[in-house]
C-alpha positions as CSV (number, residue, x, y, z in Angstrom):
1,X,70.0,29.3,60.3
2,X,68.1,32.9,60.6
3,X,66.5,33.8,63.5
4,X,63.4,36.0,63.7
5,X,64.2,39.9,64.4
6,X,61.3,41.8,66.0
7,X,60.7,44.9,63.6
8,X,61.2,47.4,66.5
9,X,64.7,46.1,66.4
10,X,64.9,47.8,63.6
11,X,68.1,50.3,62.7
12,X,65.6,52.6,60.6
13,X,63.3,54.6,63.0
14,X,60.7,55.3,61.0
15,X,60.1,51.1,60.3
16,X,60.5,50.5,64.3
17,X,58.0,53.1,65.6
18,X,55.6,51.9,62.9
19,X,56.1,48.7,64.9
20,X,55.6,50.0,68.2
21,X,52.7,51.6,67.5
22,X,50.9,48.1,66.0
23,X,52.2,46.7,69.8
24,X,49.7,46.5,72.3
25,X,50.7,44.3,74.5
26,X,51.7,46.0,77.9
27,X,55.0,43.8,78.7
28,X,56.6,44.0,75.2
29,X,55.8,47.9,75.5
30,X,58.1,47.9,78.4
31,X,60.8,46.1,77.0
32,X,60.3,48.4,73.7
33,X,60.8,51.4,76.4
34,X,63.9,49.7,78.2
35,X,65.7,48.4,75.4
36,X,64.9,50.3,71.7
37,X,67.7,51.2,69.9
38,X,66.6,55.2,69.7
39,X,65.0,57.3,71.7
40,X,62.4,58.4,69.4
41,X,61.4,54.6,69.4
42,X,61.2,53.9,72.8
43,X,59.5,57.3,73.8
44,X,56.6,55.7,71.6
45,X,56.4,52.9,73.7
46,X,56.5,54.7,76.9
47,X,53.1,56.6,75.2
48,X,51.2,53.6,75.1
49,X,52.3,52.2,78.5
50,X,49.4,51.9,81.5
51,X,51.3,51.1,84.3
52,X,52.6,53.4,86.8
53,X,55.3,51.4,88.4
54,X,57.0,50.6,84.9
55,X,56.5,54.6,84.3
56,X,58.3,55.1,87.5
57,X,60.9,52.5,87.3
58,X,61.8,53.9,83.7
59,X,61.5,57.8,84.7
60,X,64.3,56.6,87.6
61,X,66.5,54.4,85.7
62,X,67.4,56.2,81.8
63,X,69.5,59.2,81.4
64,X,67.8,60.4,78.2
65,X,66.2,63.8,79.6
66,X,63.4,63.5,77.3
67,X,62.7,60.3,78.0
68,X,62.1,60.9,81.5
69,X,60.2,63.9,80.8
70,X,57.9,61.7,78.6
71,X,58.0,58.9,81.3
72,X,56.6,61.9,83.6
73,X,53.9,63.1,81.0
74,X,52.5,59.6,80.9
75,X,52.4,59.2,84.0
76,X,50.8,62.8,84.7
77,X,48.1,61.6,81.9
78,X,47.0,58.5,83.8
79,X,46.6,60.1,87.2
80,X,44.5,63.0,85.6
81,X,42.1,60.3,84.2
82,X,41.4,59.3,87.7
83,X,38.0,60.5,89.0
84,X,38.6,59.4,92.5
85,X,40.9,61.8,94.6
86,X,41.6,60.0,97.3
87,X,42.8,57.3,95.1
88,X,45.0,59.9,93.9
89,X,45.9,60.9,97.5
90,X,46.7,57.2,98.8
91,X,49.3,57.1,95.6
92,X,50.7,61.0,96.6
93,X,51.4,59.3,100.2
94,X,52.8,55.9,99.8
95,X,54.1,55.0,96.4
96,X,57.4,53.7,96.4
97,X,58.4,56.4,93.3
98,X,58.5,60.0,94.7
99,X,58.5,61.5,91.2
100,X,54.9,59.5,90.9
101,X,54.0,60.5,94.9
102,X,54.5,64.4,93.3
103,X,53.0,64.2,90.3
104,X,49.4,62.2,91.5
105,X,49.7,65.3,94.6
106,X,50.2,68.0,91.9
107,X,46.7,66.8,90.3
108,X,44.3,66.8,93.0
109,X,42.4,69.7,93.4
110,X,40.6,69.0,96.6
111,X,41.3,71.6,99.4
112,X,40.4,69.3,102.3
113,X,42.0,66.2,100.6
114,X,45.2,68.9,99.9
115,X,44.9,70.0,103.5
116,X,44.9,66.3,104.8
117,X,47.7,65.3,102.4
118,X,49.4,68.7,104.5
119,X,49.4,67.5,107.7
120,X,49.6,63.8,107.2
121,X,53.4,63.0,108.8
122,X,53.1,59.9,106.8
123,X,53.4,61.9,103.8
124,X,57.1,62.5,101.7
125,X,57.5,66.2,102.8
126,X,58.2,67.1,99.3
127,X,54.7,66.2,98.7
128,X,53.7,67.9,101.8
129,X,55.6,71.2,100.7
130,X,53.8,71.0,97.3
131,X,50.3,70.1,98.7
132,X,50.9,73.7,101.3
133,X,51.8,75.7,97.8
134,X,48.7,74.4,96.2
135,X,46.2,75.3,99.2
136,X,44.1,78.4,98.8
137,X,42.1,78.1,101.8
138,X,43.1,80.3,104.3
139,X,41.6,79.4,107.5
140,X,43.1,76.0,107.0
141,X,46.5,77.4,106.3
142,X,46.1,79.3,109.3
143,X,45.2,76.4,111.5
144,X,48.4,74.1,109.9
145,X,50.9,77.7,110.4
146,X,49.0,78.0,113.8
147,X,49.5,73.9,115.2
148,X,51.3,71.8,113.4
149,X,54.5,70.6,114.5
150,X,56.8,70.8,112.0
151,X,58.4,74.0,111.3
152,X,59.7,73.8,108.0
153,X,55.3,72.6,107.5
154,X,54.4,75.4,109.9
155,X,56.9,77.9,108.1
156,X,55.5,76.6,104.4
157,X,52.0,77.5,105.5
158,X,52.5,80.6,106.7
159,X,53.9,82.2,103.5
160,X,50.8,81.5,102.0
161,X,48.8,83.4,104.3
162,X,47.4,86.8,103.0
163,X,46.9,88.7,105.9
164,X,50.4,90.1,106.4
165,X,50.1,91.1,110.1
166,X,48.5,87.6,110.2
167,X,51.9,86.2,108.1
168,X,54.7,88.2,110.7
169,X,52.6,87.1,113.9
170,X,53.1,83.5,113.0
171,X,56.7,83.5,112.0
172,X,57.5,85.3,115.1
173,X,55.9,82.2,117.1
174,X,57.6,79.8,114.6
175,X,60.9,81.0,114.9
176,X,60.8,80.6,118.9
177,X,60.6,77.3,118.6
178,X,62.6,77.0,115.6
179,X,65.9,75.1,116.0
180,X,66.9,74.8,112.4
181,X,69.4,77.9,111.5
182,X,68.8,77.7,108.1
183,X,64.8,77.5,108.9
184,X,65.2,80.6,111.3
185,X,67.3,82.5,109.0
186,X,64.7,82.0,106.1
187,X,62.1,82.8,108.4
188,X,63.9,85.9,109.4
189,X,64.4,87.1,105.9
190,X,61.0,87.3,105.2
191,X,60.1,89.5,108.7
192,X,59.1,92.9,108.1
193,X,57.7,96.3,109.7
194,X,54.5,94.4,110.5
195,X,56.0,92.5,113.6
196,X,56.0,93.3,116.4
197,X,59.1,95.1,118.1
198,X,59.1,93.1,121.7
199,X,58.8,90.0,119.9
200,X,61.5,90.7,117.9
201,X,63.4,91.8,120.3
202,X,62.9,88.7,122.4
203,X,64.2,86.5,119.4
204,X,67.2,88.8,119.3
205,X,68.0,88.5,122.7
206,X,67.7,84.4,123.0
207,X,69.7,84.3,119.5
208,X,71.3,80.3,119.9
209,X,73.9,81.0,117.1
210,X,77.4,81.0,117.7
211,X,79.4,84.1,117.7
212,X,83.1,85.1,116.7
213,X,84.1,88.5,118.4
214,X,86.7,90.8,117.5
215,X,88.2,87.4,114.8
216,X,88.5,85.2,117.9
217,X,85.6,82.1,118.1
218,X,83.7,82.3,121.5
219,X,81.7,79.5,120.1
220,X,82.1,75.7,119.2
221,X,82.5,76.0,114.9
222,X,84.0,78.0,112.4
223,X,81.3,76.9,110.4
224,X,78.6,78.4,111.7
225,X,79.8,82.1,111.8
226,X,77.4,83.6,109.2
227,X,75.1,82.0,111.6
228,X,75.1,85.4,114.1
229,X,73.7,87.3,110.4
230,X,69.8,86.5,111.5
231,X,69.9,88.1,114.9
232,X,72.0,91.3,113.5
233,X,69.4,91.9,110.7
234,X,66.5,92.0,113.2
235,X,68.3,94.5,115.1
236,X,69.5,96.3,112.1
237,X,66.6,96.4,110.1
238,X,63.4,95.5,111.8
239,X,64.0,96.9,115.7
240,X,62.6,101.0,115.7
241,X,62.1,101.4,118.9
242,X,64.6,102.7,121.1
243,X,63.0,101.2,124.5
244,X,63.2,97.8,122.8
245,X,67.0,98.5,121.4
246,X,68.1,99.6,124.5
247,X,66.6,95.8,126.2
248,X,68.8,94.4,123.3
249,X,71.9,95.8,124.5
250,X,71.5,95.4,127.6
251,X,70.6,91.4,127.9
252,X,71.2,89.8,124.5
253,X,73.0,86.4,124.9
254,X,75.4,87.5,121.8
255,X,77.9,90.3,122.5
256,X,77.6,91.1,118.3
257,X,73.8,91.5,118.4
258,X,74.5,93.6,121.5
259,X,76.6,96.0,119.8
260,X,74.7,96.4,117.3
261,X,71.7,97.1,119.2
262,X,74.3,99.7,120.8
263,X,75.0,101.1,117.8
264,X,72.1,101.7,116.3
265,X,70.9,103.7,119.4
266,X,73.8,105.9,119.2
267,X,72.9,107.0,116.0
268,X,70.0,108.8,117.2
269,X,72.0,110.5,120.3
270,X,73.1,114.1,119.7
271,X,73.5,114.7,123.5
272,X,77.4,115.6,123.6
273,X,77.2,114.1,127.3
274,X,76.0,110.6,126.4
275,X,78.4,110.4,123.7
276,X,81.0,111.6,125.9
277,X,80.2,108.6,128.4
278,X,79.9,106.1,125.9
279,X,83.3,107.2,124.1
280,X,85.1,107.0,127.4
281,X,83.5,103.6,128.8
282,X,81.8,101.3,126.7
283,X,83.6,98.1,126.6
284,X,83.2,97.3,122.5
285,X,85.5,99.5,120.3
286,X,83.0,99.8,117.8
287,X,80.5,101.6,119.8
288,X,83.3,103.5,121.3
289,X,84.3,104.2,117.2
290,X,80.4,105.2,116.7
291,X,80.4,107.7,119.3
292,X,83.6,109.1,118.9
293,X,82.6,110.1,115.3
294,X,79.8,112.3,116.6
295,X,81.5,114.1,119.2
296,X,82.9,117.4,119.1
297,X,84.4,118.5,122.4
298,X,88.3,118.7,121.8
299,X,89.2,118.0,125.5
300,X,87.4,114.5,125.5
301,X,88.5,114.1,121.4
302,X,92.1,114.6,122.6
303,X,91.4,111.8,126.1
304,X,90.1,109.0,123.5
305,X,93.0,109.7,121.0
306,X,95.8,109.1,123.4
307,X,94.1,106.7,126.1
308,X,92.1,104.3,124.1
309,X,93.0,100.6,123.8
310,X,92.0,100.6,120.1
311,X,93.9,102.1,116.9
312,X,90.5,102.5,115.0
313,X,89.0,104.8,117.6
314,X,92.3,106.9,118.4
315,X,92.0,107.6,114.5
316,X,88.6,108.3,114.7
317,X,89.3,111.0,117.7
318,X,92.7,112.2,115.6
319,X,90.3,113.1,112.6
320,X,88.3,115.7,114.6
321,X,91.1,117.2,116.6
322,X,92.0,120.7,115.7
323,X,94.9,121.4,118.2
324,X,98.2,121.5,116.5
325,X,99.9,121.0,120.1
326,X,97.7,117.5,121.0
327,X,97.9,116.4,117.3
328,X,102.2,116.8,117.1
329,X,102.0,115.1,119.9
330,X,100.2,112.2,118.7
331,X,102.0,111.9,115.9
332,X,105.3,112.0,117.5
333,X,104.5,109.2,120.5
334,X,101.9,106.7,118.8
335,X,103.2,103.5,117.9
336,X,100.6,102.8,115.3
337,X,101.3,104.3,111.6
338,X,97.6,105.0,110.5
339,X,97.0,106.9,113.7
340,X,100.2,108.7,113.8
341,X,99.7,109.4,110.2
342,X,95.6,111.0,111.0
343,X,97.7,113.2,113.5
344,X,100.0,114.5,110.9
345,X,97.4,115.3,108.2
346,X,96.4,117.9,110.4
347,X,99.5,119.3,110.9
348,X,99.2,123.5,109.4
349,X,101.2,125.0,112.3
350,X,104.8,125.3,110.9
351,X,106.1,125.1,114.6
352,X,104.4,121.9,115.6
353,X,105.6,119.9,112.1
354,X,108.9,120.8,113.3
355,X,108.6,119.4,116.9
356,X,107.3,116.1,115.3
357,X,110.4,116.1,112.9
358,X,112.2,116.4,116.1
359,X,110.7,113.9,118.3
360,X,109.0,111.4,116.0
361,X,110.2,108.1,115.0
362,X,112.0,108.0,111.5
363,X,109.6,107.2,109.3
364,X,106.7,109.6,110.7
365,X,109.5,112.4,111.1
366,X,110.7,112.3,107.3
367,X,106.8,111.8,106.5
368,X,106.1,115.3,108.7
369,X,109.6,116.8,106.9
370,X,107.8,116.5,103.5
371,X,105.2,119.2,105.0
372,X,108.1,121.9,106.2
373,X,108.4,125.0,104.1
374,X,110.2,127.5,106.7
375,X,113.9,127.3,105.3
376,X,115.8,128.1,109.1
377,X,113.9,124.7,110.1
378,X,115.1,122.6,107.3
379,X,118.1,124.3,107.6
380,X,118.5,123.5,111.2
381,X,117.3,119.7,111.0
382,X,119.5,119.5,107.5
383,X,122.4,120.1,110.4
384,X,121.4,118.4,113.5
385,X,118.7,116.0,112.7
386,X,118.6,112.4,114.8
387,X,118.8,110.4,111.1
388,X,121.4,110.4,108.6
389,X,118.4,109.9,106.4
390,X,116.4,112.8,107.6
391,X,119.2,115.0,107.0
392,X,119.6,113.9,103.8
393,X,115.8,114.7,103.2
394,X,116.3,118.3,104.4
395,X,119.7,118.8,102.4
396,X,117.7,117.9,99.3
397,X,114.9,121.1,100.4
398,X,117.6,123.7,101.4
399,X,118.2,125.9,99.2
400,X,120.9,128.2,101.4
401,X,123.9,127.9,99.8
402,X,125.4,128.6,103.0
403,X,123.9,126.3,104.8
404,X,125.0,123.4,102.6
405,X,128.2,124.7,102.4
406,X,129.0,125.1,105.9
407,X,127.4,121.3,106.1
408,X,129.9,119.8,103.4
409,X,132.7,121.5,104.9
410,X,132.1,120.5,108.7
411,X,129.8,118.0,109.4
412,X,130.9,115.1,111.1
413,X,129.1,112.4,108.7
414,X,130.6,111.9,105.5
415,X,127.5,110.4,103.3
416,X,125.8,113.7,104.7
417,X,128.8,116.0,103.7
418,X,128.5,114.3,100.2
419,X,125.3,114.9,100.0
420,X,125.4,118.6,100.9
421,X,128.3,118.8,97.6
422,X,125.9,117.4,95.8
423,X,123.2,119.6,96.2
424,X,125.3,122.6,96.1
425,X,125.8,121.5,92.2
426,X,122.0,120.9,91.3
427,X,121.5,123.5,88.5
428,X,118.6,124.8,90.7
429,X,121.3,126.4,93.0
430,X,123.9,127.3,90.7
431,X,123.3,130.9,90.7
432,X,122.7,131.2,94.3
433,X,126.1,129.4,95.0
434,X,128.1,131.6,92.5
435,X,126.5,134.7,94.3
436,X,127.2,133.4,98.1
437,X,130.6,132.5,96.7
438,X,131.1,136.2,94.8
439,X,129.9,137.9,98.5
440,X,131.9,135.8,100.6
441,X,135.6,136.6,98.4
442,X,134.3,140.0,98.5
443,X,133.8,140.4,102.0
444,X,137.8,138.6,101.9
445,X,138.6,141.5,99.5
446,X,137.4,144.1,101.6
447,X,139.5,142.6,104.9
448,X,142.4,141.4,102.9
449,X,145.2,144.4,104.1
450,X,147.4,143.3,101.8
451,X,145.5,144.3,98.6
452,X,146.7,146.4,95.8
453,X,145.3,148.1,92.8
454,X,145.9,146.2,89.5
455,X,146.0,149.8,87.8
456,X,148.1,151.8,89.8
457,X,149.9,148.9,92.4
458,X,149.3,150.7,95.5
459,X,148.1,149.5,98.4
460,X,144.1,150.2,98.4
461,X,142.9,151.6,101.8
462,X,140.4,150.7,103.8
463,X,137.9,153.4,101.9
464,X,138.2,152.2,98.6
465,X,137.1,148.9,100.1
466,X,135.1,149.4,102.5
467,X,131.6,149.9,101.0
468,X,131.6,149.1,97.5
469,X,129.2,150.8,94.7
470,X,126.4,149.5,93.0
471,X,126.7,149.8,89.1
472,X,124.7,148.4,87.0
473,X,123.5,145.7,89.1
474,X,127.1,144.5,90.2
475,X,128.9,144.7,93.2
476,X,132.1,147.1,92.2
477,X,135.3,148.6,93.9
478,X,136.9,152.3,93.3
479,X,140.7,153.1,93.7
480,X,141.0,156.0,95.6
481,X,144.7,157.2,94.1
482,X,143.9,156.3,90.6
483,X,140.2,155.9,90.4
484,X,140.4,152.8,88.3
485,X,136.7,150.9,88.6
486,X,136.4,147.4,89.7
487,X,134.0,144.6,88.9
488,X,133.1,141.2,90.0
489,X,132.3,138.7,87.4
490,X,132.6,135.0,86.7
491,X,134.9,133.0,83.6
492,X,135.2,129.5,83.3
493,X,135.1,129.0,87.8
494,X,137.4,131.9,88.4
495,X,136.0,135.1,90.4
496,X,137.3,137.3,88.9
497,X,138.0,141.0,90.2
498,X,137.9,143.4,87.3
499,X,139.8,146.5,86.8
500,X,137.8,148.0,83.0
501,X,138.0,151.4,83.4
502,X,140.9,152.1,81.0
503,X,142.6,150.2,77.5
504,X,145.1,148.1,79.2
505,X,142.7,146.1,81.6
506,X,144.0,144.4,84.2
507,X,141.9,141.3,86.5
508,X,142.6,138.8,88.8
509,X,140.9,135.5,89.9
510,X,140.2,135.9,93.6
511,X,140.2,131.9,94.0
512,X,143.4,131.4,92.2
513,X,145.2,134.9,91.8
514,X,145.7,134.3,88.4
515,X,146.5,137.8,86.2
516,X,144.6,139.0,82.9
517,X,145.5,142.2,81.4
518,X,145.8,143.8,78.2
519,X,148.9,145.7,77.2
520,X,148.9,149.4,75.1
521,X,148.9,147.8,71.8
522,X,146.0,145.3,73.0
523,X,148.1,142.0,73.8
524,X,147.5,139.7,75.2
525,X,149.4,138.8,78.9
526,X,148.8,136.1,81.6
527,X,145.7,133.5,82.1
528,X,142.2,134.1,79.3
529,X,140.2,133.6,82.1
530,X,137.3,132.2,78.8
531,X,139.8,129.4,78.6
532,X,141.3,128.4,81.1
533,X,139.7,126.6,84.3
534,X,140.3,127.9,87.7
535,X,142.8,126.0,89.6
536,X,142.6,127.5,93.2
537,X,145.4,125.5,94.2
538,X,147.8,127.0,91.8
């Protein structure tokens, strides 16, 4: 048996709509618009649909986007058509649907009838809100920002308003009796020059919102921190006046808005005496911070760097010191690393690094090392500095041979004694070690009193030795009896002494006492210094 299929059940779209659109009956339109297969098809019904309530109860219940939005155009079509505003008004306050309670508001053009629909507390606020936006008369927007009781109504009023002083006078008075933070914040944001500076300075004194000082909650909630922000912007951006700053810090209920009341003043001090006071006494560090910034008397700069309770302000005072004795004292005797660190940045005076490598603890004293350039200091803490590791940090700067010798040979630590070695063999210091090291067996040559000529094999008196000549650049020797000539040169780690003034040369290593010498006929005899290594021990 075949049952009867309505045609706007049909799968092709084109066929269905035709269908709809030979419907006039009002109840089979709204099952059309609740149950067609397509959009397209039902969207034709909902065209031809009179009644608001099925408009509203389809606009609420599909998901299709454009079906609501054509659910809200028909509906927005049949409330134009209506001649009667206060028909229009009576829908805007107490139908059930607030999408129609907006849309029959939205289409009313009657100022009192708007201005009733206003203040009405019968009225959906949204409606309320919407009517306020839509109301051009201003003296009865000023009565509703004036009287009515409703901030967020009183506050919605008022930004229509187009006398500004007007505007500011009226969110001043609405924000005093304002207990909403989110309504006094927007209030506050849209404050400007045009209010006036005791009544903002009364709001910022009476601010209710909870505070958090210094990272520790003086109030009930973590979650209503950013609530302080209102209060702080009035003093930061709308107080001028310093008689009305100066009531803020002094009696605001919120020790933020109080220092930044502070604060603000300060930046219009330039007497050296106030500052002096307030850097010295005021109980918040960050006023102490802003005056301390500005002063410039070293005797009070040097008082707030070492007595102040707070590391930000002692570095504040470090940055503007000039005395190299106060500063390397700071920087030895602080415990905090930033402000030790300000102190040593300002460290020129070679003498007063030094007393900070000497006194500081180990990680400011290598930091103060790095700035030493005077070699006797870095010599002196490379011997008898309070850290293995700070010695080790001044070994690696010497560049005294001597120094680093007499280190590796005699100091008592042996990681430091290694470390001496090995910077005596850095090829930086090569040449200066083979020099210290060709003085030093010299000056052994000169007091050896058993020394004898390589030439002639007597014993060479204290004159031949005794102050050598310069030739050529080298430090040489002269044999009185036989006047053979003498040099000092270096083969292969032997020092050798140099006898070249005839054929038959004759040398010998100073470190080993290993022989060299050519005969008459040009042989060869004894160690080729070229070849052979030094072997002192030999």
């Amino acid at each position: 048996m075949w049952l009867f299929t309505p045609a706007w059940k049909s799968k092709n779209d084109e066929k269905a709509i035709k269908a709809v659109e030979r419907i006039a009956d009002q109840e089979t339109l709204a099952l059309v618009a609740r149950t067609a297969l397509s959009d397209p098809v039902r969207a034709t019904a909902v065209k031809k649909l009179e009644s608001l309530d099925v408009l509203a109860d389809i606009e609420s219940r599909v998901y299709s986007p454009a079906l609501r939005s054509e659910a809200q155009k028909r509906m927005r079509e049949i409330l134009s058509g209506w001649r009667d505003e206060s028909d229009l008004a009576s829908v805007a306050k107490t139908h059930h649907n607030p999408e129609v309670c907006t849309i029959a508001a939205s289409v009313i053009k009657s100022q009192n009838i708007l201005h009733t629909l206003a203040i009405s507390a019968d009225t959906p606020h949204a409606v309320r809100v919407d009517a306020l936006n839509r109301l051009q008369d201003q003296a009865l927007l000023t009565d509703i920002a004036r009287n009515n009781i409703d901030p967020d109504i009183r506050l919605a009023a008022t930004k229509n308003l187009a006398d500004e002083k007007l505007r500011q006078s009226i969110y001043v008075d609405v924000i005093k009796g304002c207990d909403s933070h989110i309504s006094r914040r927007c209030i506050i944001e849209n404050l400007n020059e045009y209010a006036d500076q005791q009544a903002l300075a009364e709001i910022a004194i009476h601010s209710p919102e909870i505070s958090f000082w210094n990272g520790r909650e003086t109030g009930e909630t973590t979650s209503t921190a950013q609530d302080t922000r209102p209060s702080l912007k009035i003093v930061a951006d709308l107080l001028t006046e310093s008689q009305w700053l100066q009531y803020v810090a002094q009696h605001a209920d919120n020790n933020e808005v109080r220092v930044a009341a502070t604060m603000k003043l300060i930046a219009g001090i330039t007497d050296q005496a106030q500052l002096v006071r307030i850097a010295l006494q005021n109980q918040y560090w960050e006023v102490r911070y802003q005056a301390t910034v500005k002063l410039t008397d070293q005797k009070t700069l040097a008082a707030v760097a070492t007595k102040d309770r707070d590391r930000s302000v002692r570095q504040a005072a470090v940055e503007r010191i000039t005395d190299q004795t106060v500063l390397a004292e700071i920087a030895s005797t602080d415990q905090e690393t930033s402000v030790a660190d300000a102190a040593l940045k300002n460290l020129t005076e070679q003498s007063a690094i030094l007393a900070v490598v000497r006194n500081a603890r180990e990680g400011i004293s290598r930091a103060a090392l790095e700035k030493m350039t005077d070699e006797t200091a870095l010599g002196d803490i490379a011997k008898t500095g309070q850290w293995g590791s700070l010695r080790n940090d001044a070994i690696a700067r010497v560049t005294d041979p001597a120094v680093l010798t007499d280190i590796a040979e005699h100091d008592h630590d042996k990681w430091v004694r290694e470390a001496a070695n090995r910077r005596l063999k850095a090829p930086e210091l090569r040449q200066a070690v083979q020099k210290m090291r060709e003085k030093q067996l010299i000056r052994d040559f000169q007091q050896d009193a058993n020394a004898h000529c390589l030439s002639c094999q007597k014993k060479m008196s204290e004159a031949d030795k005794e102050k050598p000549l310069i030739h050529n650049g080298e430090l040489i020797a002269v044999c009185v009896d036989c006047q053979a000539l003498y040099r000092f040169y270096e083969s292969n780690g032997h020092i050798v002494l140099n006898e070249n003034s005839r054929r038959d040369g004759r040398s010998r290593c100073l470190l080993c006492g290993a022989t060299c010498w050519y005969d008459e006929d040009g042989g060869l005899e004894g160690t080729r210094f070229g070849l052979s290594p030094c072997n002192p021990g030999m």
